[in-house]
Residue, then its C-alpha position, 0 to 999 in steps of 0.5 A: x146046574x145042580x140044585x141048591x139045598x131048599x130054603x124056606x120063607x116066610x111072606x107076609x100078606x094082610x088077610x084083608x087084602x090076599x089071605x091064605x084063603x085066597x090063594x087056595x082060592x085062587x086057578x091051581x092055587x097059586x098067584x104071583x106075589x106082587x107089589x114087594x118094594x122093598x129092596x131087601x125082599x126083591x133081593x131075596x126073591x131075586x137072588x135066592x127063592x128057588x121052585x120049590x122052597x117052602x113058605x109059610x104064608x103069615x097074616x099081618x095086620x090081624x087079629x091075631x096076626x099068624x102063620x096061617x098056611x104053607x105053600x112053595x116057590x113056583x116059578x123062578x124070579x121075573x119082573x113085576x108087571x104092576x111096576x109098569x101100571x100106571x092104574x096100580x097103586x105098586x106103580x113105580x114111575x122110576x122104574x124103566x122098563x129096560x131096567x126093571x127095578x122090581x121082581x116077583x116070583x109065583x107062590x103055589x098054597x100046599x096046605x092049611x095049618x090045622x091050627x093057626x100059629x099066632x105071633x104070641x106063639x111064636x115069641x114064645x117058643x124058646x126054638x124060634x128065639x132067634x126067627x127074624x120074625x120075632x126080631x124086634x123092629x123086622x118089618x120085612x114082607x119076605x124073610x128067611x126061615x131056617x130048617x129048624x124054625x119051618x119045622x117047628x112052625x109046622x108041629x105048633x100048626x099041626x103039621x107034626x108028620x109033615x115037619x119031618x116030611x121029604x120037603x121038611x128034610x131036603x133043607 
């Protein structure tokens, strides 16, 4: 099957609890992203998030709250493993193991914004009007980002040539 064009994301994780740093951080800096219970944002990681997409990493729950970095989908969806842990605070009881309810997919850091894009910035930035992001009442962990919005993003960041890189284009 030929390969869809690359999408691009925008995951949201509280720094306190798993930062961009973290991730660089972490064995060849990737970790799976688990713990989503929400529908929508299973759904996206599911049905859509392909190896390869872009993800601009964003701090919620900060001050300033922010895209931080950008990183890529690194495995294809398959099911979240804490669902099933009585001992992890993602456990979901309802959640058979014959019929998982929950997926996640592995997410691999690329790079830090060399400027840190805040959540001020990005409301007002006339090209990112229509972001999901800066929709009033969108609490969604994960969201999709178009082509234009990902490349903007990365020149407020910093990341002016790599906006228009082979990755920013594929989309």
């Amino acid at each position: 099957m030929p390969r869809k064009k690359t999408k691009y994301w925008l995951m949201k994780s509280e720094p306190d609890t798993f930062s961009f740093q973290d991730l660089l951080n972490s064995p060849k800096q990737t970790t799976l992203w688990d713990g989503v219970r929400n529908y929508q944002a299973r759904n996206f990681m599911r049905d859509e998030m392909q190896v390869g997409d872009g993800i601009l990493f964003y701090h919620s729950n900060a001050k300033p709250p922010g895209v931080a970095g950008i990183a890529e989908v690194a495995s294809e969806a398959y099911d979240d493993p804490t669902q099933f842990d009585s001992t992890d605070s993602h456990y979901d009881p309802k959640s058979p193991v014959d019929a998982p309810r929950w997926q996640l997919v592995d997410i691999r850091g690329i790079e830090e914004l060399p400027t840190f894009v805040t959540l001020t910035e990005l409301k007002s930035e006339p090209a990112l009007a229509d972001m999901a992001l800066v929709q009033r009442g969108n609490r969604l962990s994960v969201m999709p980002v178009k082509a234009n919005e990902w490349g903007r993003v990365l020149e407020l960041g910093g990341l002016k040539s790599r906006a228009r890189s082979k990755a920013a284009r594929k989309g």
